[in-house]
PQR file with spaces between the fields and no chain letter, atoms N, CA, C, O and H, PARSE charges and radii, in Angstrom:
ATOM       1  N    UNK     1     186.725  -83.637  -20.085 -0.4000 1.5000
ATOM       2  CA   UNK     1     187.382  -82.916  -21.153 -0.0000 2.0000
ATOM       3  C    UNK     1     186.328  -82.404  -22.127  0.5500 1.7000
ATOM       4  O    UNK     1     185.482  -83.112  -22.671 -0.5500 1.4000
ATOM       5  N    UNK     2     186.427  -81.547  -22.228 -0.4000 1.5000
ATOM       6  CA   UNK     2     185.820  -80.788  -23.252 -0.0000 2.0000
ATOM       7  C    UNK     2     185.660  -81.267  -25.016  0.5500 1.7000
ATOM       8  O    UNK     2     186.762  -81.750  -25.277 -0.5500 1.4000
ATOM       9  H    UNK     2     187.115  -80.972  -21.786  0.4000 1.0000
ATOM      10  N    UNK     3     184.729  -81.339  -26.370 -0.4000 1.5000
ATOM      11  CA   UNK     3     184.756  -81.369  -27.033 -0.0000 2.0000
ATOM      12  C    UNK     3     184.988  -80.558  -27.651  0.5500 1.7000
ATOM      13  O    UNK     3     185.243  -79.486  -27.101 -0.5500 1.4000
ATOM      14  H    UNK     3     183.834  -80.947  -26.157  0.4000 1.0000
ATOM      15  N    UNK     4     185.016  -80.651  -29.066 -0.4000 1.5000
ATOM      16  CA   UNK     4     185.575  -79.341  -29.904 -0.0000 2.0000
ATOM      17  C    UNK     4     183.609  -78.672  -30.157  0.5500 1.7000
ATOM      18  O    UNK     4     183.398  -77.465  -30.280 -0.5500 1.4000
ATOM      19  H    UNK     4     184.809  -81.521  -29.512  0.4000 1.0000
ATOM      20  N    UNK     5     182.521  -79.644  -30.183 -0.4000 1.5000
ATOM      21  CA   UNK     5     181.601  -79.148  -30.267 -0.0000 2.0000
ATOM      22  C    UNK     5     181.109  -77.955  -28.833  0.5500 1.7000
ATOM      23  O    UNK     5     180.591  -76.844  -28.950 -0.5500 1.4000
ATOM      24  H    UNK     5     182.692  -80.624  -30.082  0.4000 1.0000
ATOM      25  N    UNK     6     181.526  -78.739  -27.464 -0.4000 1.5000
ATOM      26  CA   UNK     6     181.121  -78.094  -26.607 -0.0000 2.0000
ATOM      27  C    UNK     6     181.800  -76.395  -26.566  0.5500 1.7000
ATOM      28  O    UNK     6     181.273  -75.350  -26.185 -0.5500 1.4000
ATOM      29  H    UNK     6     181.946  -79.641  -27.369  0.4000 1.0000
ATOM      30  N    UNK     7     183.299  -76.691  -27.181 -0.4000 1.5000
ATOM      31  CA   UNK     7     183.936  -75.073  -27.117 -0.0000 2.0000
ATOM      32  C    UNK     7     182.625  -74.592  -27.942  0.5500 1.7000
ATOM      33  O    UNK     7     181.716  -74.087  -27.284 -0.5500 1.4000
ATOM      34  H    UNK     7     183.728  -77.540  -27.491  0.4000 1.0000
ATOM      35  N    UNK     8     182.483  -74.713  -29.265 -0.4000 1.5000
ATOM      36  CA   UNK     8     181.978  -73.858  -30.341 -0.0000 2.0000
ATOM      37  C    UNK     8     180.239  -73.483  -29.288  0.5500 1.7000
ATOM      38  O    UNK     8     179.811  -72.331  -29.364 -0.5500 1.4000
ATOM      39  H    UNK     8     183.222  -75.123  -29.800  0.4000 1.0000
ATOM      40  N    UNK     9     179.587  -74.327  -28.583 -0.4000 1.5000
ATOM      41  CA   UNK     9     178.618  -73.742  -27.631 -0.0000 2.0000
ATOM      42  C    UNK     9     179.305  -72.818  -27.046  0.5500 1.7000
ATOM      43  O    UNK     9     179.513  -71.834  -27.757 -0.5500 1.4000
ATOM      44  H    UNK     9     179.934  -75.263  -28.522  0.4000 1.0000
ATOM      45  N    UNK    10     179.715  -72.788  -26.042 -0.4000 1.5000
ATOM      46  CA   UNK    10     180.134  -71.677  -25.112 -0.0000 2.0000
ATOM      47  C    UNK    10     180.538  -70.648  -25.863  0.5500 1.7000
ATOM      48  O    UNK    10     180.260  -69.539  -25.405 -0.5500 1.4000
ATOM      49  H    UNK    10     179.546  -73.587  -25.465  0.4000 1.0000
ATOM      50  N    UNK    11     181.274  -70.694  -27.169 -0.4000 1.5000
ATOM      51  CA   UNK    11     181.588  -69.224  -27.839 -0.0000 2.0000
ATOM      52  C    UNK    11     180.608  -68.730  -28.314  0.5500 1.7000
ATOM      53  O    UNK    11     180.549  -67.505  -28.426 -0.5500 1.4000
ATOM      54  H    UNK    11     181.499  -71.594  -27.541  0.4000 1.0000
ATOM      55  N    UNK    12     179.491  -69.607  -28.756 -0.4000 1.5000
ATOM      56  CA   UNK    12     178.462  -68.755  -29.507 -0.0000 2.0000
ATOM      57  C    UNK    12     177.760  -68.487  -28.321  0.5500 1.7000
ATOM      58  O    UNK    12     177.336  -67.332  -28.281 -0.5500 1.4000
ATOM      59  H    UNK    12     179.540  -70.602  -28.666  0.4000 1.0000
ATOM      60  N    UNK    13     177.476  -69.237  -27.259 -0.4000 1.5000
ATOM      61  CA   UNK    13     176.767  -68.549  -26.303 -0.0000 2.0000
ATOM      62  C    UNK    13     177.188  -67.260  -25.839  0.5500 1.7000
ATOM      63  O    UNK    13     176.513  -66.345  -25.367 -0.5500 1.4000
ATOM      64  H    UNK    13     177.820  -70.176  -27.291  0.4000 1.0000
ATOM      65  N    UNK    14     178.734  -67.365  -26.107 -0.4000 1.5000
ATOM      66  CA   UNK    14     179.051  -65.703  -25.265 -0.0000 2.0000
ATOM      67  C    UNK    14     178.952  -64.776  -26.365  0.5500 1.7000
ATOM      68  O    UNK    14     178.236  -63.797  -26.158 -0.5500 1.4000
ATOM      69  H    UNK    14     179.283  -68.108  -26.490  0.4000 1.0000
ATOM      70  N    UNK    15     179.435  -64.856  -27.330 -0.4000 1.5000
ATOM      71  CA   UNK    15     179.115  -64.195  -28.197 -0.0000 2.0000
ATOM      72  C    UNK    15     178.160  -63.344  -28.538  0.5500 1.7000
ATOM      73  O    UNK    15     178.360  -62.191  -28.920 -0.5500 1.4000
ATOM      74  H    UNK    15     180.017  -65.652  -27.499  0.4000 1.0000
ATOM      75  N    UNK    16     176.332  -64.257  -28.322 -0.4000 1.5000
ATOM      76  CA   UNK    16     175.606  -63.954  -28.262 -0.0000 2.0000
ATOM      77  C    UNK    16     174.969  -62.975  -27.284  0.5500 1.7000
ATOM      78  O    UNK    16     174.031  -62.190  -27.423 -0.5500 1.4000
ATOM      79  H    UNK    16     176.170  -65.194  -28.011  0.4000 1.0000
ATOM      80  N    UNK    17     175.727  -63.246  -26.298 -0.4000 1.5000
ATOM      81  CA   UNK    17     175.429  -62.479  -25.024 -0.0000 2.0000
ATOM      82  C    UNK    17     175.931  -61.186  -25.255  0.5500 1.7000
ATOM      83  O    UNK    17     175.305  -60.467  -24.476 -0.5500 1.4000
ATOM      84  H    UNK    17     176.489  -63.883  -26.185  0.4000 1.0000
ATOM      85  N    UNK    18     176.629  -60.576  -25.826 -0.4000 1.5000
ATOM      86  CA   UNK    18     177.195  -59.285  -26.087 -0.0000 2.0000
ATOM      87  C    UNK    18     176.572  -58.316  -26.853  0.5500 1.7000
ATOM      88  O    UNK    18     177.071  -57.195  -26.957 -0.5500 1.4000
ATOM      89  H    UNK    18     177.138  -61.160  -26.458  0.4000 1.0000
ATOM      90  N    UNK    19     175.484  -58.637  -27.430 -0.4000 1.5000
ATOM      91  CA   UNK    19     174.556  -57.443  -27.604 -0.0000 2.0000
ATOM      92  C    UNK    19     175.487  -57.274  -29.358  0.5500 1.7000
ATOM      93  O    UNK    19     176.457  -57.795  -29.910 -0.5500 1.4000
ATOM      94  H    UNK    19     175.079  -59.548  -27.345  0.4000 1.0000
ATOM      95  N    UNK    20     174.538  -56.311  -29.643 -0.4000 1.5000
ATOM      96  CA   UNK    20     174.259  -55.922  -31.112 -0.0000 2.0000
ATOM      97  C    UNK    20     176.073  -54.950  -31.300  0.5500 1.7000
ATOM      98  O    UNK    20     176.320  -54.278  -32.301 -0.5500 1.4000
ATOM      99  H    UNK    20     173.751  -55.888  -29.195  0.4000 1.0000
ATOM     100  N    UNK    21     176.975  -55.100  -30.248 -0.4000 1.5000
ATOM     101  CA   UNK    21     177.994  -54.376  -30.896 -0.0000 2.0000
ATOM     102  C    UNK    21     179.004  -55.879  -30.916  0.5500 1.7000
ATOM     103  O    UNK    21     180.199  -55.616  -31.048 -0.5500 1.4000
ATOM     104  H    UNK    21     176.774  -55.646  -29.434  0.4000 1.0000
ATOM     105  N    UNK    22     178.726  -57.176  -30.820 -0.4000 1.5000
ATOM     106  CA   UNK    22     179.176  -58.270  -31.274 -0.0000 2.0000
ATOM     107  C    UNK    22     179.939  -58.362  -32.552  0.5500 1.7000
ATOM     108  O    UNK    22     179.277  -57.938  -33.500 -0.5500 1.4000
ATOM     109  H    UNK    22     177.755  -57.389  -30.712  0.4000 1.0000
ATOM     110  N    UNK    23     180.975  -58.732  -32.825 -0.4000 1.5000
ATOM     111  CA   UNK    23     181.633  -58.513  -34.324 -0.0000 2.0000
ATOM     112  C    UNK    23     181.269  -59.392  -34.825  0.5500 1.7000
ATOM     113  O    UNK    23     180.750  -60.379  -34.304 -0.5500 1.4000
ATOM     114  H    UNK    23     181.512  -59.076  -32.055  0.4000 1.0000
ATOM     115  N    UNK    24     181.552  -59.118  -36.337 -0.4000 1.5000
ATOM     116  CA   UNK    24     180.457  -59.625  -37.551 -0.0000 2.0000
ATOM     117  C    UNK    24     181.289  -61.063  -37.662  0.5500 1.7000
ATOM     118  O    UNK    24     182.419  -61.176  -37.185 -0.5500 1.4000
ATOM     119  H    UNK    24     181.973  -58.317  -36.760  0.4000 1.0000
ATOM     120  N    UNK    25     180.637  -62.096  -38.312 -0.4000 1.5000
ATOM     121  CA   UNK    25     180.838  -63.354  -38.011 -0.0000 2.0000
ATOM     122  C    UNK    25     181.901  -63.849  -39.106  0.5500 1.7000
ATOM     123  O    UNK    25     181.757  -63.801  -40.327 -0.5500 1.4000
ATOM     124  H    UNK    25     179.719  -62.004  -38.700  0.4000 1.0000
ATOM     125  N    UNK    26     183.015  -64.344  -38.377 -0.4000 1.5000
ATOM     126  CA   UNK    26     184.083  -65.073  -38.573 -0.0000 2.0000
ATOM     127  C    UNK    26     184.476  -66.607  -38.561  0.5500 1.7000
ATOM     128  O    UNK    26     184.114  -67.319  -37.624 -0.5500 1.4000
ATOM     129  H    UNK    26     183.132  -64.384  -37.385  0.4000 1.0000
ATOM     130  N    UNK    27     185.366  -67.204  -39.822 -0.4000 1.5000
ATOM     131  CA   UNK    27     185.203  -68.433  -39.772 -0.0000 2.0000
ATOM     132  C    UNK    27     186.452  -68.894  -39.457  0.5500 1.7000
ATOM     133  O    UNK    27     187.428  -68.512  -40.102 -0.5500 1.4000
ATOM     134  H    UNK    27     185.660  -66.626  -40.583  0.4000 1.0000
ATOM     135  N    UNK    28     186.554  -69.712  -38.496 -0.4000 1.5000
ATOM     136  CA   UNK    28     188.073  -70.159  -38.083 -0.0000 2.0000
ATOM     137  C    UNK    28     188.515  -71.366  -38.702  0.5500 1.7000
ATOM     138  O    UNK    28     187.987  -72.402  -38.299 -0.5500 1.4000
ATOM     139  H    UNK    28     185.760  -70.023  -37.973  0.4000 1.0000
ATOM     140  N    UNK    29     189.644  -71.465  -39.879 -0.4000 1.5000
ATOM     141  CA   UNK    29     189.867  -72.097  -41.028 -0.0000 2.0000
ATOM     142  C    UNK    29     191.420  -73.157  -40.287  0.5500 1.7000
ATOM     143  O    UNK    29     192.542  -72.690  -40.091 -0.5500 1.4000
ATOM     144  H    UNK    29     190.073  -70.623  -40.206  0.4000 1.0000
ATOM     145  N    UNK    30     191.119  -74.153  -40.101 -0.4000 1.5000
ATOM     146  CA   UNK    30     192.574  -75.267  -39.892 -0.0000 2.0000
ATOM     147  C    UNK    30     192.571  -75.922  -41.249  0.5500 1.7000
ATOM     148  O    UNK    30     191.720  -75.951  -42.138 -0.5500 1.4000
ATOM     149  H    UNK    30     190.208  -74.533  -40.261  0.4000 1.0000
ATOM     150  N    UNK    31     194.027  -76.546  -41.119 -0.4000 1.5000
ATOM     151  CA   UNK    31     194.191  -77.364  -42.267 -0.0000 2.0000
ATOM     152  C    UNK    31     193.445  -77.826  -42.436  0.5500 1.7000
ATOM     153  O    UNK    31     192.688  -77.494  -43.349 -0.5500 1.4000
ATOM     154  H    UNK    31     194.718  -76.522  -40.396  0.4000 1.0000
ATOM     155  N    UNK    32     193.226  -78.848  -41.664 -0.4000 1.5000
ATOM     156  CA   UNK    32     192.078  -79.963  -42.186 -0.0000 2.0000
ATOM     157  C    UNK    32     191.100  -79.349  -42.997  0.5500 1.7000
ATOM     158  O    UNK    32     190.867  -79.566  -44.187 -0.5500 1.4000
ATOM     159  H    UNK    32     193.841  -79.117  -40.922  0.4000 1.0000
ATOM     160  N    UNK    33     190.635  -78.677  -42.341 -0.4000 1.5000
ATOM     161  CA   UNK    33     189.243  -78.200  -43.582 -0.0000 2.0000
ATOM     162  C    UNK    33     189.743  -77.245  -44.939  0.5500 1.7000
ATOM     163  O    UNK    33     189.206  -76.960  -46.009 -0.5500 1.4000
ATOM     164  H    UNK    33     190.823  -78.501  -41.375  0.4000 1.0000
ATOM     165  N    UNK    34     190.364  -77.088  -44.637 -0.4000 1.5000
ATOM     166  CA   UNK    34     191.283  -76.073  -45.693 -0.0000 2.0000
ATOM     167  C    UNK    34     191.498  -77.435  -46.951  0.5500 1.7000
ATOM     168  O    UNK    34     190.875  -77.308  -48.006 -0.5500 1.4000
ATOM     169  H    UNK    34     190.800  -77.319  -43.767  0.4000 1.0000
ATOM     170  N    UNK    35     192.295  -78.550  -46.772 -0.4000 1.5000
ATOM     171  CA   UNK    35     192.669  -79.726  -47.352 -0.0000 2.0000
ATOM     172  C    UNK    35     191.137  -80.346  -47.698  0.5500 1.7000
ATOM     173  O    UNK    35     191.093  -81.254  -48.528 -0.5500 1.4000
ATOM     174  H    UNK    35     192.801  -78.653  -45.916  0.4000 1.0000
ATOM     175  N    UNK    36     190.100  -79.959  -47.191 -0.4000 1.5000
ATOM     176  CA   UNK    36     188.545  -80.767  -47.592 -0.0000 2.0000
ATOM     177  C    UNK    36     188.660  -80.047  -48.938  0.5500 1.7000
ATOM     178  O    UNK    36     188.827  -80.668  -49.988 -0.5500 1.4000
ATOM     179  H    UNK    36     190.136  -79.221  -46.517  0.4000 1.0000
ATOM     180  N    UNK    37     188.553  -78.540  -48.859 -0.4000 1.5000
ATOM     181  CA   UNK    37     188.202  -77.327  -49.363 -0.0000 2.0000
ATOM     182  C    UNK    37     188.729  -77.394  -50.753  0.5500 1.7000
ATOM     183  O    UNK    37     188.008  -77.305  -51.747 -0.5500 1.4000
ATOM     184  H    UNK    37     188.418  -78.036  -48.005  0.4000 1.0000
ATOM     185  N    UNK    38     190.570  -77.623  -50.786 -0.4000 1.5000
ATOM     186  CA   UNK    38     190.985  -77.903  -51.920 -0.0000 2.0000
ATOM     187  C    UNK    38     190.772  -78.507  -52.983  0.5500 1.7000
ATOM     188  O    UNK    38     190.611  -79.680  -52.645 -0.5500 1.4000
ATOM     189  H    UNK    38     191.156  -77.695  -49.979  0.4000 1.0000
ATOM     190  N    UNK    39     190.647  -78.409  -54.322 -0.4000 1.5000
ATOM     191  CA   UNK    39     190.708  -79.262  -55.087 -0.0000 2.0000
ATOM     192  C    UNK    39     191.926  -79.135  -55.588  0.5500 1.7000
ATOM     193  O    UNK    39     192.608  -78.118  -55.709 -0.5500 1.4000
ATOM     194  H    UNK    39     190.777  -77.456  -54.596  0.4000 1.0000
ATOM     195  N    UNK    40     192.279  -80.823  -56.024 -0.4000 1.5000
ATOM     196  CA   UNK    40     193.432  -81.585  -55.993 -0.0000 2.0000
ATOM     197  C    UNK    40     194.153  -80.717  -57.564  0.5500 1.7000
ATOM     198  O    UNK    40     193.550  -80.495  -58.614 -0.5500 1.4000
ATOM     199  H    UNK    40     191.725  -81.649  -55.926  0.4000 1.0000
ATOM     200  N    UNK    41     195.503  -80.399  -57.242 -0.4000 1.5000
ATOM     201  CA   UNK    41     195.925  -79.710  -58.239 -0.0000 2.0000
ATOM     202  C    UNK    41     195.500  -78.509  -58.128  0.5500 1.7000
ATOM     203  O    UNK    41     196.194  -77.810  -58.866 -0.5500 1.4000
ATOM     204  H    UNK    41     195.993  -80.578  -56.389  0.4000 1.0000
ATOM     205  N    UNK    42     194.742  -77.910  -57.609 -0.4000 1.5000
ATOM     206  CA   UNK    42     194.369  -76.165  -57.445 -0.0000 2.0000
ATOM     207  C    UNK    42     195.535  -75.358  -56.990  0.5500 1.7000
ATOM     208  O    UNK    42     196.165  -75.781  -56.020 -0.5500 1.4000
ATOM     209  H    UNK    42     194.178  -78.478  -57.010  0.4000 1.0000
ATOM     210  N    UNK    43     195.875  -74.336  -57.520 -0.4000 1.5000
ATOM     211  CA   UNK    43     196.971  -73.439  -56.918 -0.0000 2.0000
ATOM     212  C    UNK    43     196.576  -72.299  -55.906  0.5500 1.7000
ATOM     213  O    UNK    43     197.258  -71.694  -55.079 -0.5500 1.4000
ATOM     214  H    UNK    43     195.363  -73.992  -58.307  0.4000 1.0000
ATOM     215  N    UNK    44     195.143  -72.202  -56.276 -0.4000 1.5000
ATOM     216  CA   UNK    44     194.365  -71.125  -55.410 -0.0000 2.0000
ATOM     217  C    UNK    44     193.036  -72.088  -54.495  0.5500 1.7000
ATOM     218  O    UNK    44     192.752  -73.282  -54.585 -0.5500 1.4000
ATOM     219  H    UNK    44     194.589  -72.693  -56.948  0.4000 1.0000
ATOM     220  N    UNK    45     192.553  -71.220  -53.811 -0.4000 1.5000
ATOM     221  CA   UNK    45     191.839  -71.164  -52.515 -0.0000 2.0000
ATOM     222  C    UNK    45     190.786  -70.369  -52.311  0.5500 1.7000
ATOM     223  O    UNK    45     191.095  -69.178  -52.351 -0.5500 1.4000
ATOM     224  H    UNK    45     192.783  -70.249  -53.738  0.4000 1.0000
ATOM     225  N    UNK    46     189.826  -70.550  -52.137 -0.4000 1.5000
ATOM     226  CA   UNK    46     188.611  -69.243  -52.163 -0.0000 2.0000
ATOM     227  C    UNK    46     187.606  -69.590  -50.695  0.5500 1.7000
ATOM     228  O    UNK    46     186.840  -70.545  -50.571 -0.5500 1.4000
ATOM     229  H    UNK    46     189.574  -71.517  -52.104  0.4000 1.0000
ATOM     230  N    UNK    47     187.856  -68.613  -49.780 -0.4000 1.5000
ATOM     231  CA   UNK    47     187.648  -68.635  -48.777 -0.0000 2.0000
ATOM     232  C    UNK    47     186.388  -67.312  -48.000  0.5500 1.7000
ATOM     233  O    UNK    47     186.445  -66.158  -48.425 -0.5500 1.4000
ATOM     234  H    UNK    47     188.478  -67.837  -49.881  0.4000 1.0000
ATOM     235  N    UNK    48     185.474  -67.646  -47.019 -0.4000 1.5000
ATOM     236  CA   UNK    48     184.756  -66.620  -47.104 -0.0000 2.0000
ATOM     237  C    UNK    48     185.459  -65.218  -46.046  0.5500 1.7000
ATOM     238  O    UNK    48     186.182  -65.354  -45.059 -0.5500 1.4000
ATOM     239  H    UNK    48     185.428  -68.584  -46.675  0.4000 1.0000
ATOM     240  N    UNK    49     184.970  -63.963  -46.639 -0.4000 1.5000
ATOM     241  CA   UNK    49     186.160  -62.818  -46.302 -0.0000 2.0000
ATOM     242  C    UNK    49     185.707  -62.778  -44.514  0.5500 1.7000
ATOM     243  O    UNK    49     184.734  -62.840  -43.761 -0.5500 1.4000
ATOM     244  H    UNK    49     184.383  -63.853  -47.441  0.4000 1.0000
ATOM     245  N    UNK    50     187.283  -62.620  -44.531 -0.4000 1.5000
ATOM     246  CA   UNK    50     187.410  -62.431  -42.769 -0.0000 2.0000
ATOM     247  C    UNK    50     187.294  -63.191  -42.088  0.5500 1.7000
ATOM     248  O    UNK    50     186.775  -63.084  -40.977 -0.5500 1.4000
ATOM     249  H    UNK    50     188.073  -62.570  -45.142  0.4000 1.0000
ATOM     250  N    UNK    51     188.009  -64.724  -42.860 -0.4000 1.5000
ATOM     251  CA   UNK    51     188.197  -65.685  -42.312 -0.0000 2.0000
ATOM     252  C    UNK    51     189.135  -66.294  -41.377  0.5500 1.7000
ATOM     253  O    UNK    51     189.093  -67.367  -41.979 -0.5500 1.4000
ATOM     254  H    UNK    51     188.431  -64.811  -43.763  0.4000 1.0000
ATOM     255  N    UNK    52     189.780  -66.485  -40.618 -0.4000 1.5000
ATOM     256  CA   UNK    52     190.977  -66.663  -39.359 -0.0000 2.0000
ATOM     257  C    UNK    52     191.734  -68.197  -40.046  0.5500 1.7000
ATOM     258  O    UNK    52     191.230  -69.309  -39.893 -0.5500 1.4000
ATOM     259  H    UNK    52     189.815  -65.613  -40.129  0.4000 1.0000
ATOM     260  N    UNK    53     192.761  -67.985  -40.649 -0.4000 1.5000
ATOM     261  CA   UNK    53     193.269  -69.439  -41.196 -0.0000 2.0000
ATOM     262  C    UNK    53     194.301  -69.594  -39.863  0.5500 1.7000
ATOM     263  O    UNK    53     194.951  -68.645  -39.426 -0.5500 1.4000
ATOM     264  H    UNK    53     193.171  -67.081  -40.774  0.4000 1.0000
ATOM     265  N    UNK    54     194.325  -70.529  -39.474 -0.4000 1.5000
ATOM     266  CA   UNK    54     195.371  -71.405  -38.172 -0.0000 2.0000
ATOM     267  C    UNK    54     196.607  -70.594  -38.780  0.5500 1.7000
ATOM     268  O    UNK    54     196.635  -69.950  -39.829 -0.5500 1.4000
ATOM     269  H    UNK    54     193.796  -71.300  -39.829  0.4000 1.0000
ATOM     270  N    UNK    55     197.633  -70.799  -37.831 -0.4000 1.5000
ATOM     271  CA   UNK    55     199.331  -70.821  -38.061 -0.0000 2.0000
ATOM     272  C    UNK    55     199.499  -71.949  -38.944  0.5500 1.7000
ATOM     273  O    UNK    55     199.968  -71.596  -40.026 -0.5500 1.4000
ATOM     274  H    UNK    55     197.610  -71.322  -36.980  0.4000 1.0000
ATOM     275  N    UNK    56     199.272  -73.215  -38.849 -0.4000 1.5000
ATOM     276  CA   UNK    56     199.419  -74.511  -38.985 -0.0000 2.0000
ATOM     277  C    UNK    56     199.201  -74.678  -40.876  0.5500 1.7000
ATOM     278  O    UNK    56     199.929  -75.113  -41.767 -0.5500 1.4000
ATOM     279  H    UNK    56     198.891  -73.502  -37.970  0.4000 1.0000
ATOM     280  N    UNK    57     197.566  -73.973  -40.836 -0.4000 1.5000
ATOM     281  CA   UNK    57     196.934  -74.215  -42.062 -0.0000 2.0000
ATOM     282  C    UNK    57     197.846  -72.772  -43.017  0.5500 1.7000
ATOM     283  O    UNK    57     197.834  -72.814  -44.247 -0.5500 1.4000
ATOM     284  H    UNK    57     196.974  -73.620  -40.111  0.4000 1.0000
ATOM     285  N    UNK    58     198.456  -71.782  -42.399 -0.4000 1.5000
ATOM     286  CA   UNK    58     199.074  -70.951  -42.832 -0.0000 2.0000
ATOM     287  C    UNK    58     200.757  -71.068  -43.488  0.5500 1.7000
ATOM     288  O    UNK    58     201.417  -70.301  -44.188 -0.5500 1.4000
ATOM     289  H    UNK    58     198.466  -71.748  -41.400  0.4000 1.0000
ATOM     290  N    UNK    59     201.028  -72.326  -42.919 -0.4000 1.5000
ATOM     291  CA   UNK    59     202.286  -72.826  -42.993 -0.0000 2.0000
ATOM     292  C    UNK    59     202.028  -73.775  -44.239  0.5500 1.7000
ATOM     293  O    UNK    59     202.487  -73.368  -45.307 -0.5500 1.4000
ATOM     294  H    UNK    59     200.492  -72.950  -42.351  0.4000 1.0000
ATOM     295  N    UNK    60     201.377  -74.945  -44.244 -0.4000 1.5000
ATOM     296  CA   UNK    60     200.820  -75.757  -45.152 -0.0000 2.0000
ATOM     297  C    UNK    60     200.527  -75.005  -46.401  0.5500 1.7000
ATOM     298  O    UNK    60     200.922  -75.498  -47.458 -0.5500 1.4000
ATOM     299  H    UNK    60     201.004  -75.276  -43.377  0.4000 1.0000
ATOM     300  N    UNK    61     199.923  -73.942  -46.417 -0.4000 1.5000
ATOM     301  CA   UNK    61     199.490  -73.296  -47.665 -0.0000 2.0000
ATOM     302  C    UNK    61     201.119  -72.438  -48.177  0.5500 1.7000
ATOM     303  O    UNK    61     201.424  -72.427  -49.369 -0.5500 1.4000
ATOM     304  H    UNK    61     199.602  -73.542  -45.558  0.4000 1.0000
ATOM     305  N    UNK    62     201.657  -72.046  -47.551 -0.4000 1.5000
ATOM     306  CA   UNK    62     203.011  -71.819  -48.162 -0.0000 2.0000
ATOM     307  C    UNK    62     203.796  -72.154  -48.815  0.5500 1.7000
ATOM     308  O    UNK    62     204.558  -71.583  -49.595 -0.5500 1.4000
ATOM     309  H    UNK    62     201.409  -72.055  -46.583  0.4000 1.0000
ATOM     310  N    UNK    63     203.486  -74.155  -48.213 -0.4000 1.5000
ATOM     311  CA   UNK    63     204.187  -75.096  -48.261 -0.0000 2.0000
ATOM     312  C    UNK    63     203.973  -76.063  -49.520  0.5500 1.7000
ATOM     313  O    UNK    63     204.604  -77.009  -49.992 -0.5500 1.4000
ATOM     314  H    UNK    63     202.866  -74.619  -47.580  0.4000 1.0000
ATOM     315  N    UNK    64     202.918  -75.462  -49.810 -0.4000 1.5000
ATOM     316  CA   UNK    64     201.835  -76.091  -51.334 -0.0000 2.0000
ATOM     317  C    UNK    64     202.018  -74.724  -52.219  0.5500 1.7000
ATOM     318  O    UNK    64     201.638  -74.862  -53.381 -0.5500 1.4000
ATOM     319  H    UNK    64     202.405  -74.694  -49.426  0.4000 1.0000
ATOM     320  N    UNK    65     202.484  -73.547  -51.912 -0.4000 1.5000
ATOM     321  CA   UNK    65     202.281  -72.500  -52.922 -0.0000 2.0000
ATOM     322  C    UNK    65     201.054  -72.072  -53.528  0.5500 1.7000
ATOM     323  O    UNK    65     200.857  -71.636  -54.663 -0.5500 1.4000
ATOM     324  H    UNK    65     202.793  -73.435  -50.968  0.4000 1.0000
ATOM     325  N    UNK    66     200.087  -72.315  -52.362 -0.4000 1.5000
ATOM     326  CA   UNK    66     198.443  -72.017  -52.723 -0.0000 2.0000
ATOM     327  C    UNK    66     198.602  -70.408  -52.245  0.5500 1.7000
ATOM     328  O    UNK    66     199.275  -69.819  -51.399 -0.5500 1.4000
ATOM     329  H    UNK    66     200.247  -72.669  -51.441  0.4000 1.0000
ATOM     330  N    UNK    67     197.424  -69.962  -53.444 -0.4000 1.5000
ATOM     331  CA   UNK    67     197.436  -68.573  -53.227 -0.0000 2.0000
ATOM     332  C    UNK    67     195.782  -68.682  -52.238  0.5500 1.7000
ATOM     333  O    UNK    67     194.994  -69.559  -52.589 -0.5500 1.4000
ATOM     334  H    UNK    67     196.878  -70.441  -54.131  0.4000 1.0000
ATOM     335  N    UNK    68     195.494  -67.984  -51.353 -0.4000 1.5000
ATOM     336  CA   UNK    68     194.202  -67.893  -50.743 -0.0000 2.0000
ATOM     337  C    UNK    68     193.117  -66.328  -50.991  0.5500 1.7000
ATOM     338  O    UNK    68     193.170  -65.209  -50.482 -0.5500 1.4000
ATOM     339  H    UNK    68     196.134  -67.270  -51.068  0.4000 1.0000
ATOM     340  N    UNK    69     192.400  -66.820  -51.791 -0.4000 1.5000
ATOM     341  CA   UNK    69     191.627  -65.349  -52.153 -0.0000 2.0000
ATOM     342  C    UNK    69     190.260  -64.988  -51.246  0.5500 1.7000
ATOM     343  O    UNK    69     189.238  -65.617  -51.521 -0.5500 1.4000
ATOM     344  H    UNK    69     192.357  -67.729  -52.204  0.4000 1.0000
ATOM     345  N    UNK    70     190.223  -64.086  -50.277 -0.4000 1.5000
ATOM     346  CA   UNK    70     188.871  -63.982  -49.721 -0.0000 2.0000
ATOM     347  C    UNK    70     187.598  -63.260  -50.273  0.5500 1.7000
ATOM     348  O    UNK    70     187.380  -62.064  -50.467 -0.5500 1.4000
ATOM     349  H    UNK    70     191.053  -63.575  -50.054  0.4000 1.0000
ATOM     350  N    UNK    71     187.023  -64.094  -50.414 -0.4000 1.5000
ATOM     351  CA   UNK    71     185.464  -63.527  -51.209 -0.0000 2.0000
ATOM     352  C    UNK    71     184.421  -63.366  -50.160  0.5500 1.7000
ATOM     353  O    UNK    71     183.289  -62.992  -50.468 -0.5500 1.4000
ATOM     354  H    UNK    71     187.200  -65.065  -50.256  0.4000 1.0000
């Protein structure tokens, strides 16, 4: 079975392999880290732009009434 480290190899390896028309680098945001990210009582979220938040972490933030701002 695969790790979550071994996926993140193989994507950057392919990634890399695609030459200079490769899209510009994206951060894939789950709850969990989203919930690191928070501070306790915050209504907002500051995230880096063109970031991919989960369904999951998208639901949760609804669910808290956090606003998410990309910088």
């Amino acid at each position: 079975m695969l790790k979550r480290s071994d996926v993140v190899d193989i994507l950057a390896g392919l990634l890399a392999e695609s030459g200079p028309e490769a899209p510009a680098k994206r951060v894939f945001l789950s709850d969990w880290e989203l919930k690191k990210l928070r501070v306790p009582g915050a209504k907002t979220l500051r995230v880096p732009k063109g970031s991919i938040i989960s369904p999951l972490a998208a639901d949760w933030l609804d669910f808290e009434g956090i606003e998410v701002i990309f910088e």
